[in-house]
N, C-alpha and C positions, 0 to 999 in steps of 0.2 A: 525665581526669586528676584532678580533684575526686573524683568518686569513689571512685578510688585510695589518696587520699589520706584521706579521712574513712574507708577503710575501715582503713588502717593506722593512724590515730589511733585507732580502736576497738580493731583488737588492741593496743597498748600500754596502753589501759583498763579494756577491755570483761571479760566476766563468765562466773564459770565454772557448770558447774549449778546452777538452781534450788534452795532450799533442800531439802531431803527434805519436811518441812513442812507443803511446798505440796500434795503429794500425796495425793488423800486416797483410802480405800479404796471399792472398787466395781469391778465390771468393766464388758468391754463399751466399750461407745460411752460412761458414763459418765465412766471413767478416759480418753475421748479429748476430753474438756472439760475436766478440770484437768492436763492434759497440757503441761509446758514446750514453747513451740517446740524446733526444730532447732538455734535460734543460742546458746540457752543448756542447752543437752546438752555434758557433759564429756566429752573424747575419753578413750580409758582408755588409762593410763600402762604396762599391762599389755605383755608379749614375747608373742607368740606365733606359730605357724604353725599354718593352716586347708588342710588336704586334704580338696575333696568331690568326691565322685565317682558315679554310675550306676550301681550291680550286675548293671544288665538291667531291664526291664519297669518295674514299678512299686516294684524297690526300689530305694531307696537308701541312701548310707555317707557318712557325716561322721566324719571321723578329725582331733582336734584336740591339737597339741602346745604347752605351754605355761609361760611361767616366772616362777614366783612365789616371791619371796624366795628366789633361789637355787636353788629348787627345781625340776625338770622333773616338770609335770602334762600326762597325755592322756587323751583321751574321746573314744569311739566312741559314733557314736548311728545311727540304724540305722529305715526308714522305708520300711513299705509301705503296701499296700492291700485287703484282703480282704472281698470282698464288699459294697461299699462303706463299711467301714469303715477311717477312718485310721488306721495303728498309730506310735505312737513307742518306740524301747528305745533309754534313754541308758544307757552304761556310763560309769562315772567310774574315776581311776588307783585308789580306794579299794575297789574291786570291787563298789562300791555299783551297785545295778539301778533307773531311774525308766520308770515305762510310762504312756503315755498313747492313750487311745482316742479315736477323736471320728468321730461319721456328721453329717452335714446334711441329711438328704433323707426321712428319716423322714415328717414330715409340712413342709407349706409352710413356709419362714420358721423354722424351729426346728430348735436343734442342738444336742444330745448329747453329753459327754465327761467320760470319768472319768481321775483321775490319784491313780495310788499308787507305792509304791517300797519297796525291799529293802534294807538295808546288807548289806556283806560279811558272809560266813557265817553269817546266818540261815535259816533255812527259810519255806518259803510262810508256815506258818503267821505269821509275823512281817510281812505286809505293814502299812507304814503304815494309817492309815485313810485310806480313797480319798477324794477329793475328786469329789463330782459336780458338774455344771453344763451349765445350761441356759440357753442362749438364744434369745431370739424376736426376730425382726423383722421389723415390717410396717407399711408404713403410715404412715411416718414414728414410729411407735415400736419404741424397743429397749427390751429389758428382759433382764436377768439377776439368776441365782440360781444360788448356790455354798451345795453344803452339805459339809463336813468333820468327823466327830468332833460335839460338842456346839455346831458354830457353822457359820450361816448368813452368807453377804454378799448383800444383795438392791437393785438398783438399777434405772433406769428413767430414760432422755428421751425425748426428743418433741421432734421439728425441727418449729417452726413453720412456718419456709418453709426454702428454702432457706441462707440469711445469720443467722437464730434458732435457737438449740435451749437446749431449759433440762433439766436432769436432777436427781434424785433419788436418795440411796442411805443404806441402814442395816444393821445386823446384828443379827443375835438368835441371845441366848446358849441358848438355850432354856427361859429364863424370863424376860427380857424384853429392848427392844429396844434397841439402843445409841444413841449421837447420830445426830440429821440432819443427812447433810449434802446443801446445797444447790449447784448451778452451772447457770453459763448461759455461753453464747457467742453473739458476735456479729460479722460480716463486712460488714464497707462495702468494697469494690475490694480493692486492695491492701492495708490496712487490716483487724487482726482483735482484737478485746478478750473478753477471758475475766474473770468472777468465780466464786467459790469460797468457799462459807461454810461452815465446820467446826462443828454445833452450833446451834442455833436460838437460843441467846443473842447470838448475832452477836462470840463473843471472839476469834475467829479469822475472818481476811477475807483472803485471796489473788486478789489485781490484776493481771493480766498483758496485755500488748500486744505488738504484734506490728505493722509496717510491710514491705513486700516495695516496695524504693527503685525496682528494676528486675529486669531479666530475671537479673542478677549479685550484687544487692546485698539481704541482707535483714538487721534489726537487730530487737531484740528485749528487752524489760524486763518483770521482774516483783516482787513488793513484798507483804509478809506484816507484818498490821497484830499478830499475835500476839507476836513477839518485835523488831517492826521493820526484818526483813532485807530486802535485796534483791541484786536480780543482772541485771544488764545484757549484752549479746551482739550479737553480728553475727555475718552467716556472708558469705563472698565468693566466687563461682564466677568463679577465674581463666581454664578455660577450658573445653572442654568434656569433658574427664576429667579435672581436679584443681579441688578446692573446700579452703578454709581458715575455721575459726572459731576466734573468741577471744569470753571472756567471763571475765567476775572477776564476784564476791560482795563483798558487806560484812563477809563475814571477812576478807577483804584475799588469797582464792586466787584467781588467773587461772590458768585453762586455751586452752590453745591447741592445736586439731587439723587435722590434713591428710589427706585422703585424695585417691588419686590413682588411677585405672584403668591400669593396666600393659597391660593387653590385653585385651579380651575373655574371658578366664580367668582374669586376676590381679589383685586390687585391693592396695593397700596404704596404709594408714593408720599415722598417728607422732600419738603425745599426747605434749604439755609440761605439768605443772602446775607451775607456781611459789606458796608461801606469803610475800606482800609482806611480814611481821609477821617472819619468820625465811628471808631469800633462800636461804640452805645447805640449805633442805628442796627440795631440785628432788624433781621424778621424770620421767622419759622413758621412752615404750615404744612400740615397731613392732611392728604384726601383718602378717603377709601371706595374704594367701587366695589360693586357687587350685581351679577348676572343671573338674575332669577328666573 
């Protein structure tokens, strides 16, 4: 019953996503250390319907309907496998084309993929510049490398044991390298604290923790020394297919989401965000998926 209860006191307080901020650039295992928990992730206020389905074999269809300001948007995206390579082709309602490639198996530990894309009525020659990347892992080190156009993103951890891991990431413009940024994570039990420094002058410092109460209850806080923000969260599993989280900011927005398992083929999810500063700005939105 306590628990119940502190966890309804959190949603009436608790916090909606993490600043944007907090996030710093890098792929990989690096962007999974400055990564907001679960309980402070914004459920998305968005309508939509998700149809995915099996073609046969190794392909498959995602057909996605969806409604934004009035508007009905849908997207096919479309996924096989040839020769042990994975293929992605998103179609967007704009008739835009996104492809994405990617092997693993090349050589040990190291993976492959490139991603470019088409707008409506261009020709080949008009593909974006593809984005390559590569990553490695072994050993307790990852490392990744994105190159796009005139710019690189280059990062790298290392799990000291298990409960440690510290990481590394910069870019370069092709004349020289942008800021460092540093992070580390740490896990005692239930128990997990993250830092994050944007910059080797130390102007920017991102704090986040994280406690798991029990098998139902996880809460969650994080704190950005650059403009002073923060954002607080819990998430609650009522049972064993419906979970709830609430979370609010220091801009005064709480978000609260639900998701619930329909069946085995259907989930469904509802986001609230409320602005505490102006209550007349609601937004509410249902998606439903479904595994055909």
């Amino acid at each position: 019953m306590f628990k119940k209860v502190l966890a309804l006191g959190l949603v009436a307080s608790a916090s909606a996503a993490a600043p944007s901020n907090l996030r710093l650039r890098g792929g990989g295992a690096f962007s999974d250390l400055t990564k907001a928990p679960g309980a402070l992730d914004a459920a998305s206020t968005g309508n939509s319907i998700k149809l995915e389905t099996k073609a046969g074999g190794d392909v498959g269809i995602k057909a996605t309907m969806s409604s934004v300001g009035g508007a009905i948007k849908s997207a096919l995206k479309m996924t096989t496998a040839i020769q042990g390579v994975d293929l992605t082709v998103d179609l967007d309602d704009s008739g835009g084309t996104g492809i994405s490639a990617s092997a693993d198996h090349l050589v040990d530990g190291l993976k492959l993929s490139l991603d470019t894309g088409i707008s409506a009525g261009s020709k080949l020659d008009d593909l974006s510049s593809p984005k390559i990347t590569a990553e490695y892992a072994n050993s307790g080190i990852d490392a990744t490398v994105s190159h796009s156009g005139d710019n690189t993103d280059i990062s790298a951890t290392y799990a000291v044991n298990g409960d440690l891991s510290a990481g590394v990431s910069t870019t370069y413009d092709g004349s020289s390298l942008g800021d460092i940024n540093l992070a580390a994570a740490y896990k005692a039990g239930a128990s997990a604290i993250s830092a994050a420094i944007h910059g080797l002058k130390g102007d920017s410092i991102a704090l986040t923790a994280s406690h798991k109460v029990d098998d139902s209850l996880d809460v969650a806080g994080t704190f950005s020394t650059a403009d002073s923000k923060f954002a607080v969260g819990a998430g609650y599993k009522i049972d064993g297919s419906s979970h709830v989280t609430v979370n609010a900011n220091s801009d005064g927005i709480v978000n609260v989401g639900y998701d619930r398992d329909v069946s085995d083929s259907t989930s469904l999810k509802a986001g609230l965000e409320i602005d505490a500063n102006d209550t007349g700005k609601r937004k509410a939105g249902v998606q439903l998926s479904c595994h055909i």
